[in-house]
DRENLUM-110298 format. One record per residue (C-alpha): residue in one letter; x, y, z. Coordinates in Angstrom, 2 decimals, padded with zeros to 5 digits. Layout:
<pts>
PT  type       px       py       pz
PT     A        X        Y        Z
...
</pts>
This chain:
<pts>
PT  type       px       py       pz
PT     X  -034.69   052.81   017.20
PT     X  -035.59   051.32   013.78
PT     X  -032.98   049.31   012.09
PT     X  -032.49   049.33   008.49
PT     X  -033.45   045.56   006.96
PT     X  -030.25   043.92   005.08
PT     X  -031.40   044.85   001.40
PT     X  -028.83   042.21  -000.20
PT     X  -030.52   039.15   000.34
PT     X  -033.80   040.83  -001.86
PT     X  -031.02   042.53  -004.43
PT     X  -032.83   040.80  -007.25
PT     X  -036.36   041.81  -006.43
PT     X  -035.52   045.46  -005.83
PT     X  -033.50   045.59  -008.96
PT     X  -036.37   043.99  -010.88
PT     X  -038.79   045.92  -009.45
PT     X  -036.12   049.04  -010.17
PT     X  -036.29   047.35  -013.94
PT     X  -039.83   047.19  -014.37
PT     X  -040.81   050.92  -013.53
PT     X  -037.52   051.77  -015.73
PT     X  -038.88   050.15  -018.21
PT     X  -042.75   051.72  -018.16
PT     X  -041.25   055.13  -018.40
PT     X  -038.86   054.13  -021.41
PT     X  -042.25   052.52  -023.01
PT     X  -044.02   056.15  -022.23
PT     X  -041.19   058.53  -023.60
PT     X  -040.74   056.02  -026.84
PT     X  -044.19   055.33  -027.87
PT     X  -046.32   052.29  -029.02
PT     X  -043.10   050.89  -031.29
PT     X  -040.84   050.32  -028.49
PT     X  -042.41   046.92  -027.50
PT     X  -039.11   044.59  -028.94
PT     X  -036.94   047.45  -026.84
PT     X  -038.77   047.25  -023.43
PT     X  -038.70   043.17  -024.54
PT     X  -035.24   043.17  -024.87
PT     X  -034.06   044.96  -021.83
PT     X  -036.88   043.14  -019.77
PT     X  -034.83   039.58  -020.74
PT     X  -031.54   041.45  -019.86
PT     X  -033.23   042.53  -016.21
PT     X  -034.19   038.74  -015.39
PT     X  -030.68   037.81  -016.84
PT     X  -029.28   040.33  -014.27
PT     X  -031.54   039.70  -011.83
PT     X  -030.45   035.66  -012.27
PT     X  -026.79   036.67  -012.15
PT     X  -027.44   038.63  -008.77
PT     X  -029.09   035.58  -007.33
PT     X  -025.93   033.17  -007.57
PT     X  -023.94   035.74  -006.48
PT     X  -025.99   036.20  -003.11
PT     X  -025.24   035.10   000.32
PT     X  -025.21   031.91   000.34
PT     X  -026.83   030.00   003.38
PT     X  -030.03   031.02   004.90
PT     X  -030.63   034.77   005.88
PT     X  -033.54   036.03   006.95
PT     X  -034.69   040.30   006.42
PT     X  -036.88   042.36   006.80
PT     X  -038.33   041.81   009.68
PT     X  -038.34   038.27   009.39
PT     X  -040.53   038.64   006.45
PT     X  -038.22   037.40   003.25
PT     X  -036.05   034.35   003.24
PT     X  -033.30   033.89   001.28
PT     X  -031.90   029.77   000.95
PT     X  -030.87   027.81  -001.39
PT     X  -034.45   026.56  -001.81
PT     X  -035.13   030.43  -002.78
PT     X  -032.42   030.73  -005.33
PT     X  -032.90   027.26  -007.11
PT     X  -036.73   027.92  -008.16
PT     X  -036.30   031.97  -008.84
PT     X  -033.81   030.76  -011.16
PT     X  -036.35   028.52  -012.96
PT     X  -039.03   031.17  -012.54
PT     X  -036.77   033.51  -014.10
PT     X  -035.65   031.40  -017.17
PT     X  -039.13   030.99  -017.69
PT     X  -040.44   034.22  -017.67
PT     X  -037.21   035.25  -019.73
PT     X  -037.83   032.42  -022.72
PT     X  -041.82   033.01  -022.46
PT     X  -041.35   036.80  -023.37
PT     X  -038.99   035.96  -026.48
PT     X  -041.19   033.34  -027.66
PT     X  -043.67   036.43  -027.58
PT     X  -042.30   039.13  -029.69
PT     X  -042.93   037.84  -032.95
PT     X  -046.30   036.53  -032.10
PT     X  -047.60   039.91  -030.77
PT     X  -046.52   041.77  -033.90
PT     X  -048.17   039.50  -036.26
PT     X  -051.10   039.96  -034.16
PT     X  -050.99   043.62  -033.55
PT     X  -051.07   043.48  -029.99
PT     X  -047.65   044.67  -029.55
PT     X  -047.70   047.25  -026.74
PT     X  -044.90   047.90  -024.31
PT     X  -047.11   047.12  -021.36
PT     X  -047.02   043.82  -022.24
PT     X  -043.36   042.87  -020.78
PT     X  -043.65   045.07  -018.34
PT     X  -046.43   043.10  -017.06
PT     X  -044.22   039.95  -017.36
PT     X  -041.28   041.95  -015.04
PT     X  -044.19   042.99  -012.52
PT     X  -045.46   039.34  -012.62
PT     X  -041.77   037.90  -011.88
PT     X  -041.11   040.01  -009.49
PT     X  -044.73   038.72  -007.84
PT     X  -042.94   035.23  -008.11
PT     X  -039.70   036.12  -006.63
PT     X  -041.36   037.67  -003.54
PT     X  -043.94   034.32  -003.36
PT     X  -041.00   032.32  -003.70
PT     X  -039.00   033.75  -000.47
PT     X  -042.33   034.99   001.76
PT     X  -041.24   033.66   005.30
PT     X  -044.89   035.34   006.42
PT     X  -048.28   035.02   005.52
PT     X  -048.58   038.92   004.89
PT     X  -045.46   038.74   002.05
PT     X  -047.10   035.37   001.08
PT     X  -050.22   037.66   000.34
PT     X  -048.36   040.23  -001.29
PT     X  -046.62   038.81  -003.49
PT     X  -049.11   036.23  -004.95
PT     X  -051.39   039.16  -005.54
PT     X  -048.58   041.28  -007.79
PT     X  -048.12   038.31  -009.39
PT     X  -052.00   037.69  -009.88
PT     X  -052.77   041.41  -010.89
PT     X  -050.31   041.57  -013.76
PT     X  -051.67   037.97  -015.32
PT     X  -055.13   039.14  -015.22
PT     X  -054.03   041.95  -017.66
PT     X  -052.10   039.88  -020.02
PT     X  -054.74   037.33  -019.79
PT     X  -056.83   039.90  -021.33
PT     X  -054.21   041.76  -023.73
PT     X  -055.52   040.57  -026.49
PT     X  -058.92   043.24  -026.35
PT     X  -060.41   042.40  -029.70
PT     X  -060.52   039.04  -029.24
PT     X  -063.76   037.30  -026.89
PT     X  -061.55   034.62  -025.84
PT     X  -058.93   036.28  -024.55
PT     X  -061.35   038.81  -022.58
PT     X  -063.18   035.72  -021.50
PT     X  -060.13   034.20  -020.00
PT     X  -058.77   037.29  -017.98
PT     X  -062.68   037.38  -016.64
PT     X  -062.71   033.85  -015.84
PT     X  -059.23   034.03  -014.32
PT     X  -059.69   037.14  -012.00
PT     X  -063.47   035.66  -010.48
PT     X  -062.07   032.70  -009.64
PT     X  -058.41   034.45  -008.73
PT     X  -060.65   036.52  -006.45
PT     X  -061.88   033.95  -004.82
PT     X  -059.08   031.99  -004.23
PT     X  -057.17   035.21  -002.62
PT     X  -060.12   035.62  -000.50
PT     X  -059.92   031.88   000.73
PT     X  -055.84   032.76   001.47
PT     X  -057.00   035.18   003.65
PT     X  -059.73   033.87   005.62
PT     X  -056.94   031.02   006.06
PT     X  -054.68   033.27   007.23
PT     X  -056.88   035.25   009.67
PT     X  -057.68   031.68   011.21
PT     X  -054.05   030.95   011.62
PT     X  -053.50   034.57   013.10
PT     X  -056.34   034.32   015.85
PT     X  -055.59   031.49   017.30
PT     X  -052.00   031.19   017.24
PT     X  -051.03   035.17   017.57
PT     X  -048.21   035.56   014.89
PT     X  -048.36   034.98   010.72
PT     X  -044.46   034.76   011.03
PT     X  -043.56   030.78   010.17
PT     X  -040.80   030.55   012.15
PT     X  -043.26   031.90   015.23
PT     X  -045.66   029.55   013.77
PT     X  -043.24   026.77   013.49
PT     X  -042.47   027.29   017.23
PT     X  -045.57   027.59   017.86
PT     X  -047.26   024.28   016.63
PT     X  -044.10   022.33   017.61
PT     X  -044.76   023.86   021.44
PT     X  -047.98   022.22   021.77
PT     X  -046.97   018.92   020.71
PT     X  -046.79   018.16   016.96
PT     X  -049.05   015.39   016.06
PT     X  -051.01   016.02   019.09
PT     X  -052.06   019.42   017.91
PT     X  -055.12   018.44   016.74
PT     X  -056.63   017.84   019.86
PT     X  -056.05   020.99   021.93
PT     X  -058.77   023.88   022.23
PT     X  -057.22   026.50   019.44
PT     X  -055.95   024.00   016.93
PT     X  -058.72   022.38   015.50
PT     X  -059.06   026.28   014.12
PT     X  -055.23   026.37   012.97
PT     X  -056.38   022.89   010.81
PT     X  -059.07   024.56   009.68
PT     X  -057.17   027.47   008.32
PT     X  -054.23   025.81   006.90
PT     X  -057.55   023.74   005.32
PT     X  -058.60   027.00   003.35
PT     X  -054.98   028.01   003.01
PT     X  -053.80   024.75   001.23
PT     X  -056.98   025.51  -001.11
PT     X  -056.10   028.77  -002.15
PT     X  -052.49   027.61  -003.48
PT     X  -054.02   024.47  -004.80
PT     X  -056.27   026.78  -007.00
PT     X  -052.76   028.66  -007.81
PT     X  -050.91   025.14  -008.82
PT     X  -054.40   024.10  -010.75
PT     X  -055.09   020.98  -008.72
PT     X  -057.82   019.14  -008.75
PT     X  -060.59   020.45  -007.52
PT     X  -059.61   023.49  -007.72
PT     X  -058.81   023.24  -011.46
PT     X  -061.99   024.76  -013.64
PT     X  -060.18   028.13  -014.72
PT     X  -057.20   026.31  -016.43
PT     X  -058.81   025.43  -019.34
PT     X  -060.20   028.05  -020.58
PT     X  -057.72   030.37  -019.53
PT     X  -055.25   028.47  -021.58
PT     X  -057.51   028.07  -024.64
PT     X  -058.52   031.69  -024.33
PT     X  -055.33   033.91  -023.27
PT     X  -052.98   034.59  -026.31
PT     X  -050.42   031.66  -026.84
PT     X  -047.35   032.98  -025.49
PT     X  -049.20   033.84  -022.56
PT     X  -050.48   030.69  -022.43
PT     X  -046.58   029.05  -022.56
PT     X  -045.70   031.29  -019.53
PT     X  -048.68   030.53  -017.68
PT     X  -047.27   027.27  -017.97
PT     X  -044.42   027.50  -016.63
PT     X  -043.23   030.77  -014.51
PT     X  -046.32   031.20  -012.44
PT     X  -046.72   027.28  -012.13
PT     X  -042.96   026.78  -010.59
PT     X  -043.65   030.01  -008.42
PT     X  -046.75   028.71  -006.84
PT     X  -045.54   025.13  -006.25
PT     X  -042.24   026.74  -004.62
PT     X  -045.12   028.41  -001.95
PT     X  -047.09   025.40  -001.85
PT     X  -044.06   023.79  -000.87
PT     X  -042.02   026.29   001.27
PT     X  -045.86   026.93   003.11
PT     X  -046.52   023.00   003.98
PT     X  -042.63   022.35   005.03
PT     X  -041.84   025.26   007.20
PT     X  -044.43   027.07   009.46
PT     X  -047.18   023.95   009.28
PT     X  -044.25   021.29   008.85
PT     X  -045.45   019.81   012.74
PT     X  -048.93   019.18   011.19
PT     X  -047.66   016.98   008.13
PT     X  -050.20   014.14   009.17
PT     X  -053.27   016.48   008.93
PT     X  -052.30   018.45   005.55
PT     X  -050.59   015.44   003.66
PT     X  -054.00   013.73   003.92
PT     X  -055.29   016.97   002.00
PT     X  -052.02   016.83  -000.59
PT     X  -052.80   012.99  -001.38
PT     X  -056.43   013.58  -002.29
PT     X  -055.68   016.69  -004.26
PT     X  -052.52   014.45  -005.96
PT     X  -054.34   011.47  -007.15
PT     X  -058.05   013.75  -008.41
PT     X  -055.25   016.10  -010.57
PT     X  -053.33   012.61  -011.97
PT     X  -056.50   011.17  -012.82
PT     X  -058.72   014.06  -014.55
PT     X  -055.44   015.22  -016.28
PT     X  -055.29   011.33  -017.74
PT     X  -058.76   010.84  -018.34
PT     X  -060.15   014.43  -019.78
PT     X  -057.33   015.47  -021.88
PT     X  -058.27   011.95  -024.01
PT     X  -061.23   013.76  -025.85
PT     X  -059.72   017.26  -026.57
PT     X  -059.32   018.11  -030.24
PT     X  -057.69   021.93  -028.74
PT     X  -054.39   021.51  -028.39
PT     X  -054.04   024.13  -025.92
PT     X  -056.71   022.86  -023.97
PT     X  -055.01   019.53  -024.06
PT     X  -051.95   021.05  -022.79
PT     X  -054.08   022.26  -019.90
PT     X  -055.21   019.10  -018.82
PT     X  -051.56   018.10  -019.52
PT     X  -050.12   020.34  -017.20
PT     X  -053.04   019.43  -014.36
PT     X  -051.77   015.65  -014.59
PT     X  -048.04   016.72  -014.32
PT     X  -049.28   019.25  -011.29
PT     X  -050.55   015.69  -009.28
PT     X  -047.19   014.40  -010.40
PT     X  -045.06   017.22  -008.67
PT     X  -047.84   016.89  -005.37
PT     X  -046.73   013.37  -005.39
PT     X  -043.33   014.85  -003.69
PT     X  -044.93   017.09  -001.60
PT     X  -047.53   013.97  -000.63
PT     X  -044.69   011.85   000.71
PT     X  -043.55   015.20   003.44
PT     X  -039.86   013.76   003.33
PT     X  -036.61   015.65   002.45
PT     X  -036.24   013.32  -000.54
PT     X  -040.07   013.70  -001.37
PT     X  -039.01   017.75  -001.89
PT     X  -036.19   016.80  -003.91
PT     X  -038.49   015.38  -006.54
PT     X  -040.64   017.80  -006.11
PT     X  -037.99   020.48  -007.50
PT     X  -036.51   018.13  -010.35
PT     X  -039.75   017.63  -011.36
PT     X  -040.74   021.48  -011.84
PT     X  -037.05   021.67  -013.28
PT     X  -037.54   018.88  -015.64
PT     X  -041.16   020.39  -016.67
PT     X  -040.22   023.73  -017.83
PT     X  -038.13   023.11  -021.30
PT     X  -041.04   020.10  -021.68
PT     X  -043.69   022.91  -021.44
PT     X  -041.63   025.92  -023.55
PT     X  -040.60   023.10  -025.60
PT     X  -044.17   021.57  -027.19
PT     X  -045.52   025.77  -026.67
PT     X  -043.14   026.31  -029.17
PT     X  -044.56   024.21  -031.70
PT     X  -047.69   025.45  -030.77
PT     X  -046.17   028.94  -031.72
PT     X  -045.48   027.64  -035.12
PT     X  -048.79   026.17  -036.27
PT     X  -049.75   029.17  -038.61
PT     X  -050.78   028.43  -041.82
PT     X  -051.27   031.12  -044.43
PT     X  -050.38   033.63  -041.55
PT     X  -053.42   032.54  -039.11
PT     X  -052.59   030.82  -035.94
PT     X  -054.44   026.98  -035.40
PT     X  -055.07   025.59  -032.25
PT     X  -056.54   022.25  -033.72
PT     X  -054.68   018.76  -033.32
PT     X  -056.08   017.42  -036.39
PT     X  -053.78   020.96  -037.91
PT     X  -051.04   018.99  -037.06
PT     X  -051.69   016.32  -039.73
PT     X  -048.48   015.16  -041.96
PT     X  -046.46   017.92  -039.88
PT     X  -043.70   014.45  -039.83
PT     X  -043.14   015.14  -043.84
PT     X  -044.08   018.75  -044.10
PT     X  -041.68   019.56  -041.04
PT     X  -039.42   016.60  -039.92
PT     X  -037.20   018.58  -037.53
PT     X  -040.57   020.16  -035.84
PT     X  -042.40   016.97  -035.91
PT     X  -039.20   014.97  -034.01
PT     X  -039.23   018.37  -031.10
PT     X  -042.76   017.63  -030.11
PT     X  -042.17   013.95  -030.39
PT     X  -039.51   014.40  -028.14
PT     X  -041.51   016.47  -025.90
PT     X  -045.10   014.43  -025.87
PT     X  -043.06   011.28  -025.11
PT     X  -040.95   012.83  -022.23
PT     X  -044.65   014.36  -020.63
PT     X  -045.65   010.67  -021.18
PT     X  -042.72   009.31  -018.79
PT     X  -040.47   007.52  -021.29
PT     X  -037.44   006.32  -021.00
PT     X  -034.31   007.08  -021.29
PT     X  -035.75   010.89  -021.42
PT     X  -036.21   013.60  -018.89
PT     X  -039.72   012.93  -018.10
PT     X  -038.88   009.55  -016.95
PT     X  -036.58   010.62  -014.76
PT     X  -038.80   013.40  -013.00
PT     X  -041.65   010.41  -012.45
PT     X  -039.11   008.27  -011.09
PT     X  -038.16   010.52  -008.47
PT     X  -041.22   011.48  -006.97
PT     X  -042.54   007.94  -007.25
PT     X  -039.70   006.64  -005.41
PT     X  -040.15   008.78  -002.26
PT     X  -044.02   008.03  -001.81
PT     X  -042.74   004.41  -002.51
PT     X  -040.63   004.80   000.27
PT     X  -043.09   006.50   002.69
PT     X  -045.24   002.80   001.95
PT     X  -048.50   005.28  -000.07
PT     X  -048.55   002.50  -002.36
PT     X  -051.95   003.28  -003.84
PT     X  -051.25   006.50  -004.56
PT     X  -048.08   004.95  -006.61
PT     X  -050.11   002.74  -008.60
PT     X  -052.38   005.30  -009.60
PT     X  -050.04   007.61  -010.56
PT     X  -048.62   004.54  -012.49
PT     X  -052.20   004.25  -014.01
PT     X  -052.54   007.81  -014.55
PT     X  -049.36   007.88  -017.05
PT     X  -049.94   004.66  -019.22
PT     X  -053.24   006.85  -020.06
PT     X  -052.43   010.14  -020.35
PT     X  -049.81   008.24  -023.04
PT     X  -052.91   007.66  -025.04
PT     X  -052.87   011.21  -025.87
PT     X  -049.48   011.86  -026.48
PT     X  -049.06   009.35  -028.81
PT     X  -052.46   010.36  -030.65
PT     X  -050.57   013.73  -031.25
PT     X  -047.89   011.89  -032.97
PT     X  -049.99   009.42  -034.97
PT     X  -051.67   012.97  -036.34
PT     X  -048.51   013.72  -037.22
PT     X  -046.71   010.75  -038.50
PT     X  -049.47   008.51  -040.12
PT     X  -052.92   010.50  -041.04
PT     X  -052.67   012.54  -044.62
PT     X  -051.12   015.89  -044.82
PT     X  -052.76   018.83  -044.58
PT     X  -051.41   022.62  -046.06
PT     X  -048.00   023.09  -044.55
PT     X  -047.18   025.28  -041.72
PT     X  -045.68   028.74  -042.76
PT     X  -041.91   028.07  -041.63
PT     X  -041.35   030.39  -038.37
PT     X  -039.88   034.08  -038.33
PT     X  -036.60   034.74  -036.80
PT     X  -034.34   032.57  -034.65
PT     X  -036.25   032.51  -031.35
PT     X  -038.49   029.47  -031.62
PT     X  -035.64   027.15  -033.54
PT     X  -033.07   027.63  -030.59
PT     X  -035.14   027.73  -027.89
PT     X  -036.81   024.15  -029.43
PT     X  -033.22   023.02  -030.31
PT     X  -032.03   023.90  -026.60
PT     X  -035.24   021.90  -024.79
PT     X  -035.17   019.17  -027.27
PT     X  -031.27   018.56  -026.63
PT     X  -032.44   019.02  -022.47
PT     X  -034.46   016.65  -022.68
PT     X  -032.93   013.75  -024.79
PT     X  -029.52   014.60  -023.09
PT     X  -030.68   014.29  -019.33
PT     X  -029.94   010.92  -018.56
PT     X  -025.90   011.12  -019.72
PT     X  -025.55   014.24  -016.73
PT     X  -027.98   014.00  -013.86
PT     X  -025.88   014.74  -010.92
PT     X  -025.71   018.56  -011.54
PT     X  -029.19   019.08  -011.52
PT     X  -030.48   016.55  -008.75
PT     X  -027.31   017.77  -006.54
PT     X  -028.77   021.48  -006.81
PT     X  -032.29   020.09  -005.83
PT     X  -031.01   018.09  -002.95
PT     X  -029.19   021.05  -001.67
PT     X  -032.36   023.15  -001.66
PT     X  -034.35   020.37  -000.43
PT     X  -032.03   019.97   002.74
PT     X  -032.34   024.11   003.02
PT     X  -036.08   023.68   003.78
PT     X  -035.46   020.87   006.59
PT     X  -032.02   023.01   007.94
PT     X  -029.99   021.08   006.11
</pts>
C-alpha cells in the first residue's frame, strides 16, 4: 500500500507553485496590461509563501519519499531566496514599462524560478537536486532573453542556456557515476554508504575512485551554477546582456539558491569525503577571489563590473565551505545573508542611471553623481565600500567570518590571498566613488519614478551601516542552520 507523503513540510512550494499557474491564467483572461497585477500578487505569494515557512515544523522532517528536507538550514536560505526574488521583481516594474517589455510572463517566470530555488534548496536526492535546478534554469533562460528586440539580451539567454546545458549535463553524468557504483542517489543512503566503507579511506577501495570521480563532475556543475572560477565565462555577459532587473536577481536569488545546494550537497551525502572535495572547493575559492580582484580593475561596464564583483564575493562565500567545519557553514550563510541588500542595494543605483529617459551602463555615467545626487551617491558609497570589506560595515563582518574558520582549520594561504584579493578588488570600488565624488559632472540622472528604488536603497543602506550595533540575531539564525546540516 502507498502512503500519502506529509505535504506540510513542502506547504510553501506547492502553494507557490499553486501561485504561479494562478497567476498565468489571471495574465491570460486580463491581457498584456496586467503585468503590475500578476507583479503585485506574485510579491504577495513569496510574502505568503515566507510566512508559511516560519510557521513550519520546526526540526528536521524528511517527505516524500525521502526526497525533500525540511531544517532549519532549508528555511533560513528560502527566506533569503524569497526576499530576493520578491525585491528583484519590484525593482522591475517600472523598468519594464519604460522599456516596453512589460508582459505578464515576466513574474510568472520569477514565481516558476523561486519555486526552482525552493525545491534546490531542500533536494535530499540527486533526482529533486536535478529537478529543481532545471525549473529554476528553464525560467532564467526566458527572462534572460525577455527583452526580444534587443541583441544583447538574446545573446545572453543563448550564452546562458549552451553553457546551462552543459553544466546540467555534467550534473548528470555526476550523478549516474554516484548511482552505479554506490546503488542509491538518496544522501542519507549515500551518507551511510560512504561512511560504511571507511570515510577517509574511501578513496582506495574498488568502486570509489568512481564515486570521486562523480562528485568531481558534480561539484563542477554547481560551481558553474555559483559562477566560480573556472567555471565562470557566462557571467559576464549574461549580466551585461540580460535586462537590469534581471540582472539584480540573477544576483542574488539564484546565487543564494545554488550556494545553499553547493553547500547542503558537499555537507550531507559526500560529507565522509571532505578531504577529497575540499581540495576541489580551495582551488575553485582562491581562482574566483583572484580573477574577481584582478579583471573587474579594467571594466568601464558597470554591470560587467558587478559580475566580476559578484565572482570575487562567490570565492569569498567558498571560503566557508573550504574550511568543511560547522563554523565554516555559518559564514558561509552570513555571508550570502550579508550579500543580498549589498547586491539589490548598488542594482538599485544601477536602476537609476537614466538620463534623458535612456538607461547607461557606463562608470564614467556616474561622473559628479556626489553633487547631482548626494543621497544616491552616499547608497552606493555605502554599498562599494561594504563589497570592499570595510569596517565597521556589513561587508566586514561577512569577510571576517569566513576568514576566521579557514584560519582556524590552519589554510593559511588561502587566508592571505583572500586578504590580497580584497585590498584589490578595493581598487575598483573606490574608482567608482572617485567617478563620483572628484571627476566633473556630467548631465544629471533623471530622478527615479515611484517609491520602489528609494526604500528599497534606504532599507539596504540602513542594513548595512546598522549591522555591527545588532549581530546576534542574524549570526544566531545562521548558527542554528549551520548545526541543522551537522544534526545539530
Amino acid at each position: 500500500m502507498v502512503s500519502f507523503p506529509d505535504l506540510m513540510p513542502a506547504l510553501p512550494e506547492i502553494f507557490l507553485a499553486c501561485a504561479g499557474m494562478a497567476l498565468l491564467l489571471i495574465g491570460v483572461f486580463l491581457g498584456e496590461k496586467s503585468t503590475r497585477i500578476v507583479a503585485s500578487l506574485a510579491v504577495m505569494s513569496f510574502i505568503i509563501a515566507g510566512a508559511l515557512l516560519v510557521m513550519g515544523p520546526g526540526g528536521r522532517t524528511v517527505t516524500f519519499n525521502g526526497m525533500f528536507v525540511a531544517d532549519h538550514f532549508a528555511v533560513f536560505m528560502k527566506i533569503l531566496v524569497l526576499l530576493g526574488s520578491a525585491l528583484a521583481l519590484i525593482l522591475s516594474l517600472d523598468y519594464l514599462e519604460r522599456e516596453g517589455m512589460s508582459r505578464f510572463e515576466f513574474p510568472v517566470l520569477f514565481v516558476l524560478a523561486t519555486v526552482g530555488m525552493l525545491l534546490m534548496i531542500s533536494a535530499n536526492n540527486l533526482i529533486s537536486l536535478y529537478l529543481g535546478l532545471e525549473l529554476q534554469s528553464l525560467s532564467l533562460y526566458v527572462v534572460a532573453a525577455f527583452n526580444r528586440d534587443s541583441e544583447r539580451s538574446s545573446e545572453a539567454g543563448l550564452k546562458y542556456f549552451v553553457l546551462g546545458a552543459l553544466s546540467s549535463g555534467l550534473l548528470l553524468y555526476g550523478t549516474s557515476l554516484v548511482y552505479g557504483f554506490l546503488g542509491t542517489t538518496s544522501f542519507d543512503a549515500l551518507a551511510q554508504a560512504l561512511a560504511g566503507q571507511g570515510g577517509q579511506g574511501v578513496v582506495l577501495g574498488g568502486s570509489s575512485m568512481g564515486v570521486i570521480i562523480g562528485l568531481v563532475f558534480i561539484c563542477a556543475a554547481l560551481a558553474f551554477k555559483v559562477s566560480a572560477v573556472p567555471f565562470h565565462m557566462w557571467t559576464p555577459d549574461v549580466y551585461e546582456g540580460a535586462p537590469t532587473p534581471v540582472t539584480a536577481f540573477f544576483a542574488v536569488a539564484p546565487k543564494v539558491a545554488a550556494m545553499a545546494l553547493f553547500v547542503r550537497v558537499l555537507v550531507e551525502p559526500f560529507g565522509h569525503l571532505t578531504s577529497q572535495w575540499q581540495q576541489i572547493i580551495v582551488v575553485a575559492s582562491a581562482l574566483s577571489m583572484i580573477l574577481g580582484a584582478y579583471a573587474a580593475i579594467a571594466q568601464t561596464n558597470i554591470k560587467r563590473l558587478m559580475a566580476y564583483s559578484s565572482i570575487g564575493h562567490v570565492g569569498f562565500a567558498l571560503l566557508g565551505l573550504a574550511a568543511g567545519t560547522q563554523q565554516g557553514i555559518t559564514g558561509v550563510i552570513v555571508y550570502m545573508a550579508i550579500y543580498v541588500p549589498m547586491s539589490l542595494g548598488a542594482f538599485a543605483v544601477i536602476l537609476s542611471m537614466r538620463i534623458n529617459g535612456k538607461q547607461v551602463e557606463g562608470i564614467q555615467d556616474l561622473a559628479g553623481l556626489g553633487k547631482s545626487s548626494p543621497g544616491l551617491a552616499f547608497a552606493l558609497v555605502v554599498m562599494m565600500f561594504s563589497m570592499a570589506g570595510i569596517p565597521p560595515l556589513a561587508g566586514f563582518f561577512a569577510k571576517l567570518y569566513v576568514f576566521k574558520a579557514v584560519i582556524e582549520q590552519q589554510f593559511y594561504v588561502l587566508a592571505v590571498i583572500g586578504v590580497l584579493a580584497s585590498v584589490v578588488s578595493a581598487v575598483y570600488y573606490l574608482k567608482i566613488i572617485r567617478v563620483m565624488y572628484f571627476d566633473e559632472p556630467k548631465v544629471a540622472f533623471d530622478k527615479p519614478e515611484g517609491a520602489a528604488i528609494p526604500a528599497i536603497l534606504a532599507v539596504s543602506t540602513l542594513f548595512i551601516v546598522m549591522f555591527w550595533l545588532l549581530p546576534a540575531p542574524l549570526t544566531g539564525a545562521a548558527q542554528a542552520a549551520a548545526a541543522s546540516l551537522f544534526g545539530g
